[in-house]
TORMIVO-576504 format. One record per residue (C-alpha): residue number from 1; x, y, z; residue in one letter. Coordinates in nm, 2 decimals, decimal comma. Layout:
N
<NUM <X Y Z> "A">
...
This chain:
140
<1 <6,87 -1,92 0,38> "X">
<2 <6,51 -1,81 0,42> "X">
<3 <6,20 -1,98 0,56> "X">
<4 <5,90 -1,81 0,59> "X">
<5 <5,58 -1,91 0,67> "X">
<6 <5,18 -1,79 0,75> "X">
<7 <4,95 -2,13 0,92> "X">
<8 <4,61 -1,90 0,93> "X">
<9 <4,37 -1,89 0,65> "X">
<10 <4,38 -1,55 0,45> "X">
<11 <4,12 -1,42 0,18> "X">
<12 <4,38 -1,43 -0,18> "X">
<13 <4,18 -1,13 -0,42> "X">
<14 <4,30 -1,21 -0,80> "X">
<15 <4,62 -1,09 -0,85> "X">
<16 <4,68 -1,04 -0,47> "X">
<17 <4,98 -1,15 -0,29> "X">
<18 <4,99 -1,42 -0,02> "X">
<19 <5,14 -1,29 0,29> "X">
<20 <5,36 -1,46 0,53> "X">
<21 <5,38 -1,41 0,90> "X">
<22 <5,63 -1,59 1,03> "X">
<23 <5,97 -1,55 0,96> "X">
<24 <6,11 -1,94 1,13> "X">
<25 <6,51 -1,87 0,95> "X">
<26 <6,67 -1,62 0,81> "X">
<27 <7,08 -1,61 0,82> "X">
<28 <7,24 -1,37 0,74> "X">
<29 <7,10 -1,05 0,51> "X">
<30 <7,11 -1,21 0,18> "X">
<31 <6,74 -1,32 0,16> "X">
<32 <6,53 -1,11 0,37> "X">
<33 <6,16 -1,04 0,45> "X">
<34 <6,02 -0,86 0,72> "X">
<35 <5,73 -1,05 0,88> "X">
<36 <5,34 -1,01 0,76> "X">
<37 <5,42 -0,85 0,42> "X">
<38 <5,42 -1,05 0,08> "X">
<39 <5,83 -0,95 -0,04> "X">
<40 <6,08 -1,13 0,01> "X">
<41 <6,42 -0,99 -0,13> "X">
<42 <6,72 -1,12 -0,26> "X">
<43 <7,00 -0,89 -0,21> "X">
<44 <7,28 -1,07 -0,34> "X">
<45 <7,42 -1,13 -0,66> "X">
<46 <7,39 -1,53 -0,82> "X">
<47 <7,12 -1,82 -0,79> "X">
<48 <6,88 -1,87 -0,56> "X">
<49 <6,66 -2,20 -0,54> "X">
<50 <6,29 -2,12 -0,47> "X">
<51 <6,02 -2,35 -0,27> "X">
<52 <5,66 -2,25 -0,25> "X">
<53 <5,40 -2,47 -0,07> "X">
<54 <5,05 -2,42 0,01> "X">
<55 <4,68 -2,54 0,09> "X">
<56 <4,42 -2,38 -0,11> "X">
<57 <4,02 -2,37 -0,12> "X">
<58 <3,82 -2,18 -0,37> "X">
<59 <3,54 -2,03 -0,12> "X">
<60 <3,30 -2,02 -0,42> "X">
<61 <3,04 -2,31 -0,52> "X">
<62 <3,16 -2,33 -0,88> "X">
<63 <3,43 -2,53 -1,02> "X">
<64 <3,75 -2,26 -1,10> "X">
<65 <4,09 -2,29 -1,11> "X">
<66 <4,34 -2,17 -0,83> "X">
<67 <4,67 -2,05 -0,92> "X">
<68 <4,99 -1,94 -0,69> "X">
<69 <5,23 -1,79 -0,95> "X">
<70 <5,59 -1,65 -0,85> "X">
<71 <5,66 -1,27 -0,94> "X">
<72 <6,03 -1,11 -0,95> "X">
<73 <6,02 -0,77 -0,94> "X">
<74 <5,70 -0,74 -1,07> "X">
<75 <5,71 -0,97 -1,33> "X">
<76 <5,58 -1,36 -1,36> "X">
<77 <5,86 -1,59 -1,34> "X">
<78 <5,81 -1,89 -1,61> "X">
<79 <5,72 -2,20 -1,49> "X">
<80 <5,71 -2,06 -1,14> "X">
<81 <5,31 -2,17 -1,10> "X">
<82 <5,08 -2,47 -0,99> "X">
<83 <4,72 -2,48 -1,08> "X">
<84 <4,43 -2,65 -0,89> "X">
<85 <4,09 -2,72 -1,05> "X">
<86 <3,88 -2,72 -0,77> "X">
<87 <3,49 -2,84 -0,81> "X">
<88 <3,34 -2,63 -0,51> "X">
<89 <3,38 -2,53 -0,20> "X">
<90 <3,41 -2,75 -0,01> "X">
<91 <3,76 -2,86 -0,20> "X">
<92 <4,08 -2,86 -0,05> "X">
<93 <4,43 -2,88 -0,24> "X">
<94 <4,78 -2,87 -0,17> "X">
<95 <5,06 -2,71 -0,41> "X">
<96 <5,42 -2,67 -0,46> "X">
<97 <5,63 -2,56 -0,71> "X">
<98 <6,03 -2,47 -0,71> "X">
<99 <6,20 -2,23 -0,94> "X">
<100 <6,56 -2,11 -0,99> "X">
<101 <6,62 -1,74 -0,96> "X">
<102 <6,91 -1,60 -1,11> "X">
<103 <6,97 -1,25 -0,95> "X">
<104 <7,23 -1,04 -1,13> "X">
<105 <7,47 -0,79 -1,02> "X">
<106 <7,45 -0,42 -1,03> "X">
<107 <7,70 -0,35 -1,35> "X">
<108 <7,76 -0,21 -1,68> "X">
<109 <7,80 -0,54 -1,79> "X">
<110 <7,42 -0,70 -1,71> "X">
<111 <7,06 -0,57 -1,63> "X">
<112 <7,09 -0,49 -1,30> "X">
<113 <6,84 -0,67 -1,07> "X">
<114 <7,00 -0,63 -0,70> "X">
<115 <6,74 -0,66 -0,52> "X">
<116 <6,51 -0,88 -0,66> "X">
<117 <6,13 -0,89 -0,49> "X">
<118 <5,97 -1,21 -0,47> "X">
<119 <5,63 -1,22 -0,42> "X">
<120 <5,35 -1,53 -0,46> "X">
<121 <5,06 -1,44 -0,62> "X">
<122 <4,68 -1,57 -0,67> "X">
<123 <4,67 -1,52 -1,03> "X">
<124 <4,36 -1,78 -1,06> "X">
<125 <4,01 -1,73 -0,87> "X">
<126 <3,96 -1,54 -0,54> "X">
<127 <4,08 -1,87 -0,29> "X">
<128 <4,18 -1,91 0,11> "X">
<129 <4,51 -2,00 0,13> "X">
<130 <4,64 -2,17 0,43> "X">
<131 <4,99 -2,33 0,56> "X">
<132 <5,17 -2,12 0,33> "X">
<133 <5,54 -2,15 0,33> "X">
<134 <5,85 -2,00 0,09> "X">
<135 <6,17 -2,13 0,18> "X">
<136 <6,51 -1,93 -0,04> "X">
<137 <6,80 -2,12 -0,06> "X">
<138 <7,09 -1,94 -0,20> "X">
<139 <7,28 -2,19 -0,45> "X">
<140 <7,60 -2,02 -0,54> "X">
């Protein structure tokens, strides 16, 4: 299990990552991240359950949308996104979203995906992200 966590506000660029400070849990080596970076790895084979919160604030005066999207190994993980239309600045909105992450092992058999980087990216409007938290549970 992982729980990871950043309580300041941070400046989120378009396709930036969030970063976490804070790592509260981590047993064992099969989820890791090393605290202030974006990635989180999973270094085991099977499926992992995955639990993204956050409060967000477009620092503009124009409506936009915010989007935090989840990215394995580079790629956008379907589903894996919450969007929040926010009218101005002075707009404040909470999201969550949970995915299942299937990581598979390193054989002939399968595309090979051992490690698999998460990261959680602002794939919306430059925003502030605050109290944001990832917690990896693996499932089996």
């Amino acid at each position: 299990m992982l729980y990871t966590y950043n309580t300041t506000s941070q400046s989120v660029a378009v396709n930036g990552s969030v970063l976490f400070s804070t790592n509260g849990i981590i047993t064992g080596s099969t989820a890791t991240h090393s605290a202030g970076t974006a990635e989180i790895s999973l270094n085991k084979p099977g499926f992992y359950m995955v639990t993204v919160n956050a409060t967000v604030a477009n620092p503009g005066d124009a409506a936009a949308n915010i989007t935090l999207e989840l990215f394995a190994n580079g790629t956008s993980v379907n589903g894996a996104e919450a969007t929040l239309t926010s009218t101005g600045a002075t707009d404040l909105g909470a999201m969550s979203f949970t995915a299942i992450i299937k990581v598979s092992p390193n054989c002939s058999c399968s595309t090979a995906n051992v490690p698999t980087v998460l990261t959680v990216q602002n794939t919306g409007v430059a925003s502030t992200v605050n109290n944001a938290a990832v917690t990896v549970t693996k499932l089996c």
